[in-house]
Every structure is written in C-alpha cells, then in structure tokens.
C-alpha positions, 0 to 999 in steps of 0.5 A, a space after each residue: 551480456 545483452 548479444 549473444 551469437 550462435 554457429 552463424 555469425 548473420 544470426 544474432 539472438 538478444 536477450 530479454 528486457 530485465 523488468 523492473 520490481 513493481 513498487 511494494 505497496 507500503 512505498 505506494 500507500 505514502 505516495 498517495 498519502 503524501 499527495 493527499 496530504 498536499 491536495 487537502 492544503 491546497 484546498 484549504 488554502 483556496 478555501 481560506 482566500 476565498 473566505 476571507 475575500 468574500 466574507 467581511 465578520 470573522 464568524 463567516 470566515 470561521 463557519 465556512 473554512 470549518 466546514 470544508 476543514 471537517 470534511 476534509 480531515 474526516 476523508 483524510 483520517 478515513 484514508 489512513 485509517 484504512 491504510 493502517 488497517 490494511 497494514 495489519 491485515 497484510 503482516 496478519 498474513 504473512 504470519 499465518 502463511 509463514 506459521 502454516 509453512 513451518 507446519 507443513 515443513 515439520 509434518 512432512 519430517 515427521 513418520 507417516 503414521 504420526 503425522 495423520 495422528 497431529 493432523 486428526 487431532 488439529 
C-alpha cells in the first residue's frame, strides 16, 4: 500500500522507502576476499610478463616473480587469517550473549530470595 488517503481527498500522505538489509558481514569478507584473490593474479601475471621481457636466464625470472610472489601470499594469507580470527570472535560472541540471555531468563523465573543466593555465589 504505498498511497494511503485521509478525510480529505487533496491530501495524500505516502508511506515510507522499505530500506534494504545491510549486507552480513561474512557475505562482505568473501567479496573482498575474492577481489583480493583477483588482484594478486592480475599482479603476478603483470609481473610474470615483465620478467620474462626483461630478463633473458631463467634464475632472473625466477628471483623476481618470487619475490613479488612472497610478498603477496604473505598479505594474502595475513588477510584471511584475520578474516578466520574475526569469524571466531563473532560466533564466540554471539555464544556468550545467547548463554548470558538463558541466565537472565532463568534467574528472573527463579523466587527473589534464591536468585540473590545464585547471583552471590557466581
């Protein structure tokens, strides 16, 4: 229902935009991991062409495209380990706030006087 009409019919009153969920943020972390993984390629192909250009002995080509190559694995694997340690985090949280939740839910059921006896001896 996007019009919606009072006692006068000159006066028209619209409903508000239906806002759009903000993307979660594992659906976040695998885009930007996927363009991250698509960009290292990019430049390690770049890299690969130029070296072989430049460079005539297989052990030039070889020192520079490792080079970049470690460079590169190393900030990739930094970013996904991070990702992986912020994953955990997030469920570890979510576990605490469900387990503090089922606390509270079952020290308000519990008679006054016993519920200050549990909560003292926590």
């Amino acid at each position: 229902m996007s019009q919606l009409t009072t006692a006068h019919p000159e006066q028209v009153t619209y409903s508000a935009p239906v806002a759009r969920p903000a993307p979660s943020a594992g659906l976040v972390r695998i885009k930007y991991g996927a363009w991250l993984i698509g960009a290292a390629f990019v430049l390690l192909g770049l890299v690969f062409g130029i070296a072989i250009w430049q460079f005539s002995t297989a052990a030039d080509v070889t020192a520079v495209v490792g080079s970049v190559t470690t460079v590169v694995g190393t900030i990739i694997g930094a970013f996904f380990g991070v990702q992986v340690g912020s994953s955990g985090k997030e469920a570890a949280e979510n576990g605490r706030a469900h387990a503090e939740r089922a606390a509270r839910l079952a020290l308000g059921k519990l008679d006054p006087h016993a519920a200050e006896d549990v909560v003292r001896m926590l």
